[in-house]
C-alpha positions, 0 to 999 in steps of 0.5 A: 392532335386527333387530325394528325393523328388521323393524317399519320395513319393514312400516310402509313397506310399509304406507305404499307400499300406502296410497298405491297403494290407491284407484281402479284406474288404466287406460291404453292405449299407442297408435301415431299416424302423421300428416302435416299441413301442419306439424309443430304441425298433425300433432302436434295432429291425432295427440294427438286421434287417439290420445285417441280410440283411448286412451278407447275402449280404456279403455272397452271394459273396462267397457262394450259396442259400444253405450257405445264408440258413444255416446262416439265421437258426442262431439268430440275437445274433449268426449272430452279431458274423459276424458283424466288423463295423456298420456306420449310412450314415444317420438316423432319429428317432421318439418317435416310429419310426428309419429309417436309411440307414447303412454301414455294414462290416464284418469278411468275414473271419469268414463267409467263415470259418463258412460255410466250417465248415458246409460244404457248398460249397465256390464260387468264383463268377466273376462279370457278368451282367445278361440280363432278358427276362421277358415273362408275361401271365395273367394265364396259356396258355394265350397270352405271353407278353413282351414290352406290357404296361401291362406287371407287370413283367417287371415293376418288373425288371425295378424299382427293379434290383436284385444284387447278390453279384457280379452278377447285373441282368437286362432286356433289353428295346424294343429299344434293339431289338424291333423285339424280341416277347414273343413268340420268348423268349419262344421258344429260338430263336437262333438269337435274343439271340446272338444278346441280348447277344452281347448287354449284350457285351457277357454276360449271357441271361435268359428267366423268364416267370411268369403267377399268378397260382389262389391262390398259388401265382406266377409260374416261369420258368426260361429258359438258352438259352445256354444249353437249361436247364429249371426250375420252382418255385413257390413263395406264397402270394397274388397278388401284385406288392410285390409278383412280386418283391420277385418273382424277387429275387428268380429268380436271386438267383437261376441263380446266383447258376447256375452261381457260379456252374461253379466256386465252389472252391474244395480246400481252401489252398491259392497259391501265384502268383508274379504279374507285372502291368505297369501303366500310372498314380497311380490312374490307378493302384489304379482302378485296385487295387480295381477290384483284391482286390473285387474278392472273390478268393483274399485272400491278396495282398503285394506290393513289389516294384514300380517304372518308370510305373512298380508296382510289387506286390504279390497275394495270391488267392485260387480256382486255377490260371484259376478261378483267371484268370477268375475272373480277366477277368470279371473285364477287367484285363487279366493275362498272365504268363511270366516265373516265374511270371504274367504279368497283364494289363486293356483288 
């Protein structure tokens, strides 16, 4: 009676992620505010607002500045196309006002197609955290501020952390080195950035200097420690803790290019792998599960058997297996090839 007990509870696993296997599913919780004439034309407006925000969060996983600027030219009725499932987490509404924060899904697939038909280029972007050393000047040539009270750069970074897709941005708070000055950043002081970067357990460190240029707004330089590389923006607009803020988004939209760079998928035809997981508890397997099925390079996976800690199962990935490994390697899951399949275990 145990053993069949047991066999029905495989097979229902089995069937459970028979049904879960196929395209990873992407989604994206936004906030919307709007107030219109009446509430239907607030609501109308704010679903429109909110699929736009939805899709090019989506879209940031796999694709550039470049992609988010082609799908930002369509109109809100050509970008719905995108648009699977809308679920309202919470709403109020008034005779002229919707505030609601949303769930959005969407057809990735059709997204991906989309883009490569305009022939931007598709990204399978790791997860990674991004550390952010934000220098501050009152105009250019002036002092250079770091951990000072009044630094508006840093408090830009600090109550609004950026996500790009995969990629998390932060800055480091002076007790995580104390010693390190605005002028130590800006001439990239090789010691103090091995040490930020085995803080950020050997993640990415960027140096994002910031000094107001009269009246066009804002002056950013962006500088990699790693390879020296510089690049300056200017964002328009006036002065104001908002400003700061979209500052802040276009600088972590431009390392996240920086970073994707490294991962630009050169062919889009899928390759399957046989993979072996040994687990401890199924809800082990169910983490790990997730962590491959939020990776951009995984185009499905099929369980094929389980049993005694063992389950092995099928990846079907484009970009190639070292961009799959890598990927993998971000979310803390090594993949080693033993003969004619992969081994996969938690790093």
């Amino acid at each position: 009676m145990r053993r069949l007990l047991l066999s029905v509870f495989v097979l229902a696993f089995l069937f459970c992620f028979s049904a879960r296997a196929g395209l990873p599913s992407y989604s994206a919780d936004v906030t919307v505010d709007v107030t219109a004439d009446n509430a239907a034309a607030a609501r109308d407006r704010a679903m429109r607002q909110a699929n736009r925000q939805a899709v090019n969060a989506i879209a940031a996983n796999f694709t550039t500045r470049e992609g988010m600027a082609t799908l930002n030219r369509l109109t809100d009725d050509q970008l719905l196309n995108f648009v699977k499932e809308t679920t309202v987490l919470e709403e109020k509404a008034s005779n002229v006002r919707y505030m609601a924060k949303l769930r959005i899904t969407a057809h990735d697939q059709l997204l991906k197609q989309y883009l490569q038909e305009k022939n931007v280029p598709l990204v399978v972007a790791s997860s990674a955290n991004v550390m952010i050393v934000p220098v501050f000047r009152e105009s250019e040539g002036r002092p250079a501020r770091l951990w000072e009270e009044n630094n508006p750069w840093r408090f830009a970074w600090e109550q609004s952390p950026q996500t790009v897709g995969s990629i998390r941005f932060f800055s480091p708070g002076e007790d995580s080195l104390p010693s390190l000055s605005a002028d130590k950043a800006l001439a990239l002081d090789a010691s103090a950035f091995r040490r930020l970067s085995e803080i950020n357990n050997g993640g990415d460190v960027y140096v994002a200097e910031t000094y107001p240029d009269g009246e066009n707004g804002l002056t950013v330089r962006i500088l990699n420690p790693q390879n020296g590389k510089r690049e300056i923006f200017n964002v328009n607009g006036l002065l104001s803790s908002e400003l700061y803020k979209q500052a802040a988004q276009e600088t972590a939209l431009r390392i996240s290019d920086e970073l994707k760079g490294r991962s630009i998928v050169t062919s889009s035809e899928p390759e399957t792998i046989t993979v072996l997981y040994k687990f401890n508890t199924l809800g082990t397997w169910l983490k790990a599960e997730e962590k491959i099925s939020a990776i951009t390079a995984v185009e499905n996976i099929q369980i094929n058997a389980i049993g005694n800690g063992r389950i092995q199962f099928q990846i079907e990935y484009i970009g190639g297996i070292d961009t799959l490994r890598k990927a993998l390697q971000s979310y803390h899951l090594l993949l080693t090839e033993s003969g004619n399949y992969y081994t996969l275990i938690d790093m």
